[in-house]
C-alpha positions as CSV (number, residue, x, y, z in Angstrom):
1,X,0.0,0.0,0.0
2,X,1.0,3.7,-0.4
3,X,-0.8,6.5,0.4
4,X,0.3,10.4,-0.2
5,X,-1.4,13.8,0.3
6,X,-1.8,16.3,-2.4
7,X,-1.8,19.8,-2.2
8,X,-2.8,22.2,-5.0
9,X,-5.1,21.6,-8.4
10,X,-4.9,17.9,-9.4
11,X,-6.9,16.3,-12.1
12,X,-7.9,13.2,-11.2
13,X,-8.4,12.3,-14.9
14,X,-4.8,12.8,-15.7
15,X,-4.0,10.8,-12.8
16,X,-5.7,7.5,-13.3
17,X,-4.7,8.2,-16.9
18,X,-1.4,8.2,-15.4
19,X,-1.9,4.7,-13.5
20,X,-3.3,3.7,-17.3
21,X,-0.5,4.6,-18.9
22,X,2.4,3.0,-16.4
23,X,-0.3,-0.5,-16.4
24,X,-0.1,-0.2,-20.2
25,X,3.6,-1.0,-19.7
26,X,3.9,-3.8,-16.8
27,X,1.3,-6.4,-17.0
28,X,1.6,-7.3,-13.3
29,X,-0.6,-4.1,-13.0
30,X,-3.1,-5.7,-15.5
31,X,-3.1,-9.2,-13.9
32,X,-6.4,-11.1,-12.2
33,X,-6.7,-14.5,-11.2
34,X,-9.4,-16.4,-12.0
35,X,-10.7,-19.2,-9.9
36,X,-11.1,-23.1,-11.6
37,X,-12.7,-25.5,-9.0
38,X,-11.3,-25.4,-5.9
39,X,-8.4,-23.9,-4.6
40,X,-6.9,-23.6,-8.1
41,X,-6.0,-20.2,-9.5
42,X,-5.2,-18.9,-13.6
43,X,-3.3,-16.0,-13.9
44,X,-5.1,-13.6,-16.4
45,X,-3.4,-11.0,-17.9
46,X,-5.5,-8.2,-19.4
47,X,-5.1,-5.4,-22.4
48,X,-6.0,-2.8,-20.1
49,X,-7.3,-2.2,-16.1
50,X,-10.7,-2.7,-14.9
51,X,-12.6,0.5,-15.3
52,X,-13.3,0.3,-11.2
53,X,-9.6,0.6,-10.3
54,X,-9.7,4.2,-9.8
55,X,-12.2,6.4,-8.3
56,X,-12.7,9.4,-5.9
57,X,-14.1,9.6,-2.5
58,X,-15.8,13.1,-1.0
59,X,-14.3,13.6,2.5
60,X,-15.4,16.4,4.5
61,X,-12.0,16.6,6.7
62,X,-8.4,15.4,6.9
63,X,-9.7,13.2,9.9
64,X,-12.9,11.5,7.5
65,X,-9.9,10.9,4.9
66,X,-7.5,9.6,7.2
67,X,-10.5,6.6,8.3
68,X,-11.4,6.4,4.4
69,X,-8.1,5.6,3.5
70,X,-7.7,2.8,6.6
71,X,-11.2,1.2,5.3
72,X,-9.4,1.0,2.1
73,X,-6.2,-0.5,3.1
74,X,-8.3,-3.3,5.4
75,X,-10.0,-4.0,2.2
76,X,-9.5,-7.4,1.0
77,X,-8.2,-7.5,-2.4
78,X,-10.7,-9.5,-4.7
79,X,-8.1,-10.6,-7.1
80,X,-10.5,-12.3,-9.4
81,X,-11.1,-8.5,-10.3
82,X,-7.6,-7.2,-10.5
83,X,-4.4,-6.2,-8.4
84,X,-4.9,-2.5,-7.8
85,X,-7.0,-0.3,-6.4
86,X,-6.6,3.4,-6.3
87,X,-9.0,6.1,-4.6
88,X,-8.3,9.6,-4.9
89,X,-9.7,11.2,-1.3
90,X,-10.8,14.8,-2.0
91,X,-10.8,17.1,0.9
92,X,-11.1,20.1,-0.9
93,X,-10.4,21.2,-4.6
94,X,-6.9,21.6,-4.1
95,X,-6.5,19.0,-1.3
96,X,-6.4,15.2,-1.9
97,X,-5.0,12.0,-0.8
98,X,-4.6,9.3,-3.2
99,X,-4.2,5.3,-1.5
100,X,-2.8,2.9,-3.7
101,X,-3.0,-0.7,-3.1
102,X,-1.3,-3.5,-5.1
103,X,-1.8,-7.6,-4.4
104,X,1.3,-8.1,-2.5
105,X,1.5,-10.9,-5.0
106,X,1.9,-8.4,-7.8
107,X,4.6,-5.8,-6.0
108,X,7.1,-5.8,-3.7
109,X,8.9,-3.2,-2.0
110,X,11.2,-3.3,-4.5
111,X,9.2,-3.0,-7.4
112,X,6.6,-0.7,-6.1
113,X,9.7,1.6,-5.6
114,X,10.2,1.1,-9.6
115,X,6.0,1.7,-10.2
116,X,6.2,5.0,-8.0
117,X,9.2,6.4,-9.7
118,X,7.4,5.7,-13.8
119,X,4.2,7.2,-12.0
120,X,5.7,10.1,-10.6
121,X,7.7,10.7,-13.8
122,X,4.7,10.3,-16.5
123,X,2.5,12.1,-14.0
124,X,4.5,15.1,-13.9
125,X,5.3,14.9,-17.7
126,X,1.3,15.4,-18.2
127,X,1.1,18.2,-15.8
128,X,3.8,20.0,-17.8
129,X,2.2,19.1,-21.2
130,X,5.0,16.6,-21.9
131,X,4.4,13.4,-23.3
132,X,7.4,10.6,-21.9
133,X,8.5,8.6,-24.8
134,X,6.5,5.5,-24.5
135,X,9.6,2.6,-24.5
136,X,9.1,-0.5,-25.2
137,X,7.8,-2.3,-21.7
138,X,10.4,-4.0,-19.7
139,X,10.8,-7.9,-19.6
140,X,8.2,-9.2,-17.7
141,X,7.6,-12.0,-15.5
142,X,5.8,-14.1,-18.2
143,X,8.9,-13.7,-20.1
144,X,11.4,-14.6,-17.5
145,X,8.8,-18.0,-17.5
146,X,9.5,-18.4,-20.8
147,X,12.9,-18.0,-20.8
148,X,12.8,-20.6,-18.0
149,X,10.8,-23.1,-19.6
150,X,13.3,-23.1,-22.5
151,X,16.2,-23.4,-20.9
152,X,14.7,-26.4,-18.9
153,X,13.4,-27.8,-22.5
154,X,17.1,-27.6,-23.8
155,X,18.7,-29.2,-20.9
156,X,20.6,-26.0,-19.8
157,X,20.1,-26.6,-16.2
158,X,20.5,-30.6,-16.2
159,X,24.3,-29.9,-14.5
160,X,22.6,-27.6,-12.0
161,X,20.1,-29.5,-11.2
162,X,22.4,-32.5,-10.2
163,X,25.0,-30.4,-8.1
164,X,22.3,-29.1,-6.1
165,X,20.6,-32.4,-5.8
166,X,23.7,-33.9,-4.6
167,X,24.7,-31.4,-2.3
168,X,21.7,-30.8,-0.4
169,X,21.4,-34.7,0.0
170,X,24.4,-34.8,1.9
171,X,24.3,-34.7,6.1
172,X,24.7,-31.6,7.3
173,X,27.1,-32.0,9.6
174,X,27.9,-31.0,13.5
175,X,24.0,-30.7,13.8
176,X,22.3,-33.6,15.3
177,X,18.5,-34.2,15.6
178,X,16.5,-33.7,18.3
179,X,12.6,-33.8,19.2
180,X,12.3,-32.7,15.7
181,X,14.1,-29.7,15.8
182,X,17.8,-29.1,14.6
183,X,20.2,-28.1,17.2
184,X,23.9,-27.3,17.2
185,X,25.1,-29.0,20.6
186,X,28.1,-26.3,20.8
187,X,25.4,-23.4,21.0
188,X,23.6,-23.0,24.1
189,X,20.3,-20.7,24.8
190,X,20.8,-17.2,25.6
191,X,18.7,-16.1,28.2
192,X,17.9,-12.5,28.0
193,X,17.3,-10.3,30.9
194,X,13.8,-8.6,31.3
């Protein structure tokens, strides 16, 4: 989740065509997952975000926004219908905050850190009346899959596969079982003071 204020004139056209626009380019953004029978998910991945991702909420105080924004992260995601969800909290006309939340399954820290940094890029770029030149997107997930799957299918990884195979068979050694847990017999509890 992320959440940040805005203060001055924001259109919140330009900014869900903003979240449009940065979707457009990483299909994690676009993803939903379908149910088929039980317990058993298909990742879809579609052209363009539901047209409910995005909306804007009346507040009548900092204080009504602040709870708004806390119904909306204790939300659960329904991610038959997609990934994200933005609202766009409007305390007055030149006072919002926006709360983003991605399916953890979608972003981490990492790459919501990438996400943020496109958005804030493209959004300012249509604020100025500058268009960003639209790159093509950056590998994917699907197509790190892919190049997976090949590799496997042309026997790259047979040698890996075996070392790690036969190295994680072996004993690990100066632990010994006991009760079911791994211990060390050279290490003894510590016992911290309260």
């Amino acid at each position: 989740p992320f959440a940040r204020w805005f203060i001055g004139p924001l259109d919140a056209d330009a900014l869900k065509a903003t979240f449009e626009a940065v979707a457009a380019r990483h299909t994690a953004l676009r993803t939903r997952f379908v149910t088929e029978g039980q317990d058993r998910f298909t990742q879809w991945i579609e052209p363009t975000l539901p047209p409910d991702f995005f909306y804007v909420l009346p507040a009548s105080s900092e204080q009504e926004a602040l709870m708004l924004a806390r119904a909306q992260l204790d939300l659960p995601m329904d991610v038959t219908r997609g990934v994200l969800r933005v609202r766009l909290i409007r305390t007055a006309p030149d006072r919002a905050l926006m709360v983003m939340v991605i399916h953890h399954g979608s972003a981490d820290g990492w790459s919501l850190g990438l996400l943020l940094r496109e958005f804030v890029a493209r959004l300012n770029a249509r604020i100025q009346g500058q268009t960003l030149p639209t790159t093509s997107p950056p590998p994917q997930l699907v197509d790190a899959a892919r190049w997976e799957r090949a590799a496997i299918e042309e026997g790259r990884y047979t040698d890996a596969v075996a070392h790690w195979r036969d190295y994680l068979a072996r004993p690990l050694l100066g632990l010994e079982r006991t009760g079911g847990a791994m211990a060390a017999p050279h290490l003894r509890p510590v016992t911290v003071p309260s």
